[in-house]
C-alpha positions as CSV (number, residue, x, y, z in Angstrom):
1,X,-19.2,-16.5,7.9
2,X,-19.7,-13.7,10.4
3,X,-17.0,-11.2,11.7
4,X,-16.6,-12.9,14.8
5,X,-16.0,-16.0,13.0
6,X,-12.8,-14.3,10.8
7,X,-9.3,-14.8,12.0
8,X,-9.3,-11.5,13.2
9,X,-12.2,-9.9,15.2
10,X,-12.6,-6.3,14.5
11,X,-13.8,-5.7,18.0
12,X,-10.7,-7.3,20.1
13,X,-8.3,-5.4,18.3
14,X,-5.6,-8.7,18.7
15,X,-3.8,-10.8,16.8
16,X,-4.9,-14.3,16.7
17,X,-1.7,-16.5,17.2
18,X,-0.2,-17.4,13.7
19,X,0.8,-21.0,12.7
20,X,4.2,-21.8,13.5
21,X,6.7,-20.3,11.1
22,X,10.0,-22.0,11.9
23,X,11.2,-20.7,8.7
24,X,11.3,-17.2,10.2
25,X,15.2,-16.5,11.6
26,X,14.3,-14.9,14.7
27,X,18.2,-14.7,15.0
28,X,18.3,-12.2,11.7
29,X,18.6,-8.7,12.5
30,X,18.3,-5.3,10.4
31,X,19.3,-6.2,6.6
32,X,19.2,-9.4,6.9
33,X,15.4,-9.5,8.1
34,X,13.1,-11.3,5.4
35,X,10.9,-10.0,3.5
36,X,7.1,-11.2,3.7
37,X,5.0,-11.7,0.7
38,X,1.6,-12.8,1.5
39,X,-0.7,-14.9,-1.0
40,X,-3.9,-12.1,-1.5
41,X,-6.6,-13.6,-3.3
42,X,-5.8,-17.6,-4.3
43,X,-7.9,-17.0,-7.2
44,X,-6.6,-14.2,-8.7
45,X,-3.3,-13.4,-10.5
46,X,-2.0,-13.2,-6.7
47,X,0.2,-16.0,-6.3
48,X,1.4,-16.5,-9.7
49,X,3.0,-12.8,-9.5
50,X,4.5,-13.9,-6.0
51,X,6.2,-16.8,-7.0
52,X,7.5,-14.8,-10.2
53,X,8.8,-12.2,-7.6
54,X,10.4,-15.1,-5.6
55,X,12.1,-16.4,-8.6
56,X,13.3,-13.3,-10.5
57,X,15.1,-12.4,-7.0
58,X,16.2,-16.2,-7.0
59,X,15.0,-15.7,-3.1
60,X,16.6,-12.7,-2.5
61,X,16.5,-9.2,-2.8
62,X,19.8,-7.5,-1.3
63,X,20.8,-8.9,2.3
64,X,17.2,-9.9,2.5
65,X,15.6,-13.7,2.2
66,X,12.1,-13.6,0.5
67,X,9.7,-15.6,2.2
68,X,5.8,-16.4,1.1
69,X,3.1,-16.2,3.3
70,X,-0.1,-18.1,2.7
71,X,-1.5,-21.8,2.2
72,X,0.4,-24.3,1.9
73,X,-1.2,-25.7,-1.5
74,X,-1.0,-22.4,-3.1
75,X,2.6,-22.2,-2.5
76,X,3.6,-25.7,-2.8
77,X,6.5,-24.9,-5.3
78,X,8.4,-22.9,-3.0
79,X,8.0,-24.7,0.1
80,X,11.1,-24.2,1.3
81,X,10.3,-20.4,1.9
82,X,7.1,-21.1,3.1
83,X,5.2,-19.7,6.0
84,X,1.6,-21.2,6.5
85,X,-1.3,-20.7,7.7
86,X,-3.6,-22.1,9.3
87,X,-6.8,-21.8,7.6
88,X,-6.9,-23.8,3.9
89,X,-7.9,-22.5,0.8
90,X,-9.7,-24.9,-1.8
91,X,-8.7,-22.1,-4.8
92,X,-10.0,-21.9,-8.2
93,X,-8.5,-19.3,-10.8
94,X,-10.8,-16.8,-11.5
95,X,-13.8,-17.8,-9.2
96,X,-13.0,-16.5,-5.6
97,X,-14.7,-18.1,-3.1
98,X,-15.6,-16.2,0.3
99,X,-14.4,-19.3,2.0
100,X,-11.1,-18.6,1.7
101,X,-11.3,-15.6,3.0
102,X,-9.9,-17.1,6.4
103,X,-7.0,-17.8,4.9
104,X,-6.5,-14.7,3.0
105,X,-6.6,-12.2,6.5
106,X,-4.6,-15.0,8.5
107,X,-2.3,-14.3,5.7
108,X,-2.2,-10.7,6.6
109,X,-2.1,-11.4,10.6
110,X,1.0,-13.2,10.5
111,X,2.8,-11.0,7.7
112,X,2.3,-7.8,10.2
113,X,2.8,-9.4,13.3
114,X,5.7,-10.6,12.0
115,X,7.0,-7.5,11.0
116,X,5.8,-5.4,14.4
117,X,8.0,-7.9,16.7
118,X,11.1,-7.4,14.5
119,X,11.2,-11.2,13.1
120,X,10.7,-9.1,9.2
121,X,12.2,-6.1,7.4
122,X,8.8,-5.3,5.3
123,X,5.3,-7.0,4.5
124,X,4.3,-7.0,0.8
125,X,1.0,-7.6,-0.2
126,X,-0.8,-9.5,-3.3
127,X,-3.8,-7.9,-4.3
128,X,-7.5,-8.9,-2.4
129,X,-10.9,-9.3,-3.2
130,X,-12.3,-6.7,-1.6
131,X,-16.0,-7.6,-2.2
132,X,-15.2,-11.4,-2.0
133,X,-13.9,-10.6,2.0
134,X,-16.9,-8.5,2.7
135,X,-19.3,-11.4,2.2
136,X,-17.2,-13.4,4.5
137,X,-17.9,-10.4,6.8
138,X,-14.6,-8.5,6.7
139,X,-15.4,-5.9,8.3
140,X,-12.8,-3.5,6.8
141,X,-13.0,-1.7,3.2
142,X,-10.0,-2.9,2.3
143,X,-5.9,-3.3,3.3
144,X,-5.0,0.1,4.0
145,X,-7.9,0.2,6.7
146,X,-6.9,-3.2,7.5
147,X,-3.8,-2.5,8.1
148,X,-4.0,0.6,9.9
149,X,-6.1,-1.6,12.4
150,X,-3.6,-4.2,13.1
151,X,-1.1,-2.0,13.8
152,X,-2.8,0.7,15.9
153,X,-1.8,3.5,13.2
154,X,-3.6,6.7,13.9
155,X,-4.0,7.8,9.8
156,X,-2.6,5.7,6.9
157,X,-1.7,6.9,3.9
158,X,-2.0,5.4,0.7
159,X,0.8,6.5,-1.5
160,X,1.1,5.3,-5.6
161,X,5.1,5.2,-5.7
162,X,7.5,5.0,-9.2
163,X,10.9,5.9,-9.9
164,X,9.1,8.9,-12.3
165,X,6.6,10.1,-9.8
166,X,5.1,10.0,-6.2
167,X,1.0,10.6,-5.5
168,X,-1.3,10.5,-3.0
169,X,-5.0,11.1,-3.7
170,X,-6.4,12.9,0.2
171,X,-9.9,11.0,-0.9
172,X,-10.1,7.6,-2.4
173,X,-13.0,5.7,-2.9
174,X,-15.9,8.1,-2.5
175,X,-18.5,10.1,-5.5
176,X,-16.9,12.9,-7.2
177,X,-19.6,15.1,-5.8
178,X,-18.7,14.1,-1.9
179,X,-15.2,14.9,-2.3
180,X,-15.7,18.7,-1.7
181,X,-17.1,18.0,1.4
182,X,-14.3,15.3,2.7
183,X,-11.7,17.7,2.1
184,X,-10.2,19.8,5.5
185,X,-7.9,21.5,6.8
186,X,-6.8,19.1,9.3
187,X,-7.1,16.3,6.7
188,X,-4.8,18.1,4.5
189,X,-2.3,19.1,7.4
190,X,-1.9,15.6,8.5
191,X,-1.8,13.4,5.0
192,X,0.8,16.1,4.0
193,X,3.1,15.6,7.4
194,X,2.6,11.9,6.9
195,X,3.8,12.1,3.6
196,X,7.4,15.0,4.4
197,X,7.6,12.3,7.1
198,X,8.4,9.4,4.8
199,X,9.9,11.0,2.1
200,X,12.7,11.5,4.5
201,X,12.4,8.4,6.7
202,X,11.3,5.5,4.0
203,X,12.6,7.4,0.7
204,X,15.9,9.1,2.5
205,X,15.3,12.4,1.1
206,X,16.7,14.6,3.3
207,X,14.8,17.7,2.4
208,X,11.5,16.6,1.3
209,X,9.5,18.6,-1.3
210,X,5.6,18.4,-1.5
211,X,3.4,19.7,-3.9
212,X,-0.1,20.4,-3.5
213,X,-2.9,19.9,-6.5
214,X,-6.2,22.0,-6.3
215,X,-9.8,20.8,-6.1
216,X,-11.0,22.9,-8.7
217,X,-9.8,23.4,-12.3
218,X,-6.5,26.5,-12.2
219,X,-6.8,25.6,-8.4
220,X,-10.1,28.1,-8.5
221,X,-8.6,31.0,-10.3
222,X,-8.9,33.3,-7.5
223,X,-12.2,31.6,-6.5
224,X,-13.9,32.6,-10.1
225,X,-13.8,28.9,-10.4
226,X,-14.3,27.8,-6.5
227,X,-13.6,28.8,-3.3
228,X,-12.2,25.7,-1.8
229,X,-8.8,26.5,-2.9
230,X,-8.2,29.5,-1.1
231,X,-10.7,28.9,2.1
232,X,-9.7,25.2,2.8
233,X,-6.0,23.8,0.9
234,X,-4.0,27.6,1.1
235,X,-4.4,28.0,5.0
236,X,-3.4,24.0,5.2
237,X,-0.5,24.4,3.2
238,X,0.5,27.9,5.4
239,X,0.3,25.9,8.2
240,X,2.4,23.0,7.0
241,X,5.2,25.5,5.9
242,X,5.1,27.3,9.4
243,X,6.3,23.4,10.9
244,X,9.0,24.5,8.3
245,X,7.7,21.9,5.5
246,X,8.9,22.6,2.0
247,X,5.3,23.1,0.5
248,X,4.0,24.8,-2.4
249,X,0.6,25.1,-3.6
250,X,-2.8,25.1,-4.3
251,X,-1.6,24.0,-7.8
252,X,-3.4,23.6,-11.2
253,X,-3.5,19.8,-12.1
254,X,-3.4,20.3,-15.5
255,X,-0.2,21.4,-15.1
256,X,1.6,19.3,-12.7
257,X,2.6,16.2,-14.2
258,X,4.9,16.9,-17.1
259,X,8.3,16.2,-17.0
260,X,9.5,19.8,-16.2
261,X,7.1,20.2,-13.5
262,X,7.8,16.8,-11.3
263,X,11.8,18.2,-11.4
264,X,9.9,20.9,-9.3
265,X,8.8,18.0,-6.2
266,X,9.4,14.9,-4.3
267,X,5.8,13.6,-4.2
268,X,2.4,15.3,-5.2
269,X,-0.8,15.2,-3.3
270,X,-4.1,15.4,-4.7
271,X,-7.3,15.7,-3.8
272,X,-9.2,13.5,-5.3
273,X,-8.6,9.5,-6.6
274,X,-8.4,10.1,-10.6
275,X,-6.3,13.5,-10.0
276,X,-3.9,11.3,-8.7
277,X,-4.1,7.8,-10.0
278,X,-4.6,9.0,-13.7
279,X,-1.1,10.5,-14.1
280,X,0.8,7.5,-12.2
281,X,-0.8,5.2,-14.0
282,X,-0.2,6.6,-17.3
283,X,3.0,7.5,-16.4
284,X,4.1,4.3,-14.6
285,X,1.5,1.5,-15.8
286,X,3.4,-1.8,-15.2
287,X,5.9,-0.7,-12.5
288,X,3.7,1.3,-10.1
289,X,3.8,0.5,-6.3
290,X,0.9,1.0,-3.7
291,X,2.9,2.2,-0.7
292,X,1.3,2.7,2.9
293,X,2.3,5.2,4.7
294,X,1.8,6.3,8.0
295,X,2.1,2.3,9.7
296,X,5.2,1.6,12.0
297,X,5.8,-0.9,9.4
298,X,7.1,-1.0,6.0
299,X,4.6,-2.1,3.5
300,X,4.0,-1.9,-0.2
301,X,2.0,-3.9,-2.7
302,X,1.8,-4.1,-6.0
303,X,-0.7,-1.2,-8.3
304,X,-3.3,-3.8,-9.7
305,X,-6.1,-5.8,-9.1
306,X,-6.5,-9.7,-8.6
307,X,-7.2,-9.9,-12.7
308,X,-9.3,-13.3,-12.2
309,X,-10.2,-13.3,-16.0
310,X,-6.3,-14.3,-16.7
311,X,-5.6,-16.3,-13.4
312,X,-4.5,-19.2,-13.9
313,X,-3.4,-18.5,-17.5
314,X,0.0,-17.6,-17.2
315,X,-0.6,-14.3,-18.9
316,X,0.1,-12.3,-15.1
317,X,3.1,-9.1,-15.5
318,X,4.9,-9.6,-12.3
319,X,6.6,-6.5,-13.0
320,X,4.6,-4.2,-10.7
321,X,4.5,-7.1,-8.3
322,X,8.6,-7.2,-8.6
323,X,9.2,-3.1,-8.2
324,X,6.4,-3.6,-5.0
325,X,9.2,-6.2,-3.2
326,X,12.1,-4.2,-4.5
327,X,10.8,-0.5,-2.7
328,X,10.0,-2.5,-0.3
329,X,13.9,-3.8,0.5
330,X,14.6,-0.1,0.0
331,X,12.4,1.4,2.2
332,X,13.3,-1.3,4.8
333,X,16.8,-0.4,4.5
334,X,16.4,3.2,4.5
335,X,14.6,3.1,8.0
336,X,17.7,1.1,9.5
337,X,20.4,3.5,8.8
């Protein structure tokens, strides 16, 4: 399958029309939106953690319905809440199969169209197959680009979310040794106003507090230890607190994760991927929540992986799956007061 041949050409920059979803209310309006979980990979732990979602909220999380997005066989217990697509999946628990892929960005399509026209409060995502989608010839590294291309968003953000701490890493999936290079000024400036953004609007905190991590170990110890520090993340952070931004930083890492020290902020961005992912994850293993930020929609997913050597097995923790849906009302809610 080529890119072309996907539900969703990379090059049009459109929607494709979604199958019908009657079970949408389009009369529901602000709180009582639904909520839109979409399948992610059939063959992974995906679905299972879904349906556990639908069924610990018995439906429902606050004022708003839950409803599942995906294939019709991989959802066939909860029918009744279903919105399908099109495409089929012929799903196997732990071998993903790049013909489903179709099914798995339809998925996707309809969730954020959904959303974008008003008919849902806030898409929720199971986790993808990254590599699975890419020899379908997806031509996107993974949701957060995705995402940010269906809904025209200029920079998303991708934010790892818990009721003991807020992170986001300003490079992700690149070489240790490239990230000195990927980090600017600008890049700094505007994953930092992204981020005081929705820490008021999705997180209702009314003065936002952001703390900035280092590149280099003591954030360069007055440039004994590296001068990216004090050339490239001081001036960024002067300038975010010149737009009147509660910033503080460079920071040393190794001391910005204890309990004392996150009293100190609202969220904490880092540089690089393990700076931020080890201390959330550590932190907040089973009840993490990948949060997007940055997209004129509300979206969150859980923080794991499609775990195909358990699919199928009933071994799956819903719980990160089950905080994912419940930010997710949250946020929702917080953007319509």
């Amino acid at each position: 399958m080529t890119a072309s041949q996907m539900p969703l050409s990379a090059k049009s920059g459109s929607l494709n029309k979604p199958a019908k979803s009657g079970s949408l209310d389009k009369s529901a309006k602000g709180n009582a939106l639904p909520i839109l979980i979409t399948m992610g990979e059939p063959s992974g732990i995906g679905p299972e953690v879904a349906l556990a979602t639908f069924d610990r909220f018995g439906g429902k999380v606050g004022s708003h319905p839950l409803k599942l997005v995906g294939d019709a066989a991989v959802f066939s217990a909860r029918k009744d809440a279903l919105i399908p697509t099109h495409s089929q999946v012929s799903a196997v628990p732990g071998a993903p199969d790049p013909a489903n892929a179709a099914a798995v960005t339809e998925a996707i399509e309809i969730a954020v169209k959904a959303c974008l026209n008003g008919k849902a409060a806030a898409l929720v995502t199971a986790p993808i197959h990254k590599s699975v989608l890419n020899a379908a010839g997806f031509a996107f590294p993974g949701h957060t680009e995705f995402l940010a291309h269906l809904t025209g968003a200029h920079r998303a953000v991708m934010m790892l979310a818990s009721d003991t701490l807020r992170v986001v890493p300003l490079t992700i999936h690149m070489p240790v040794a490239d990230v000195p290079k990927a980090i600017t000024k600008q890049s700094i400036f505007d994953t930092g106003e992204i981020i005081l953004t929705a820490l008021r609007r999705d997180f209702g905190i009314l003065n936002p507090r952001l703390a900035v991590a280092g590149l280099n170990p003591h954030a360069g110890e007055d440039g004994v230890l590296g001068g990216e520090d004090a050339a490239i993340i001081a001036p960024a952070i002067a300038a975010l607190r010149a737009r009147g931004f509660a910033v503080r930083g460079p920071l040393s890492a190794d001391t910005l994760f204890h309990a004392e020290a996150r009293k100190t902020y609202d969220a904490a961005l880092c540089m690089y991927h393990d700076q931020a992912l080890i201390p959330i994850k550590t932190l907040s293993f089973w009840d993490g929540v990948n949060v997007t930020l940055g997209l004129p929609i509300v979206r969150t997913s859980p923080d794991h992986g499609t775990a195909l050597d358990i699919a199928g097995q009933g071994k799956a923790d819903a719980r990160s799956m089950i905080a994912a849906v419940q930010m997710a009302a949250d946020m929702a809610d917080a953007r319509s007061r």
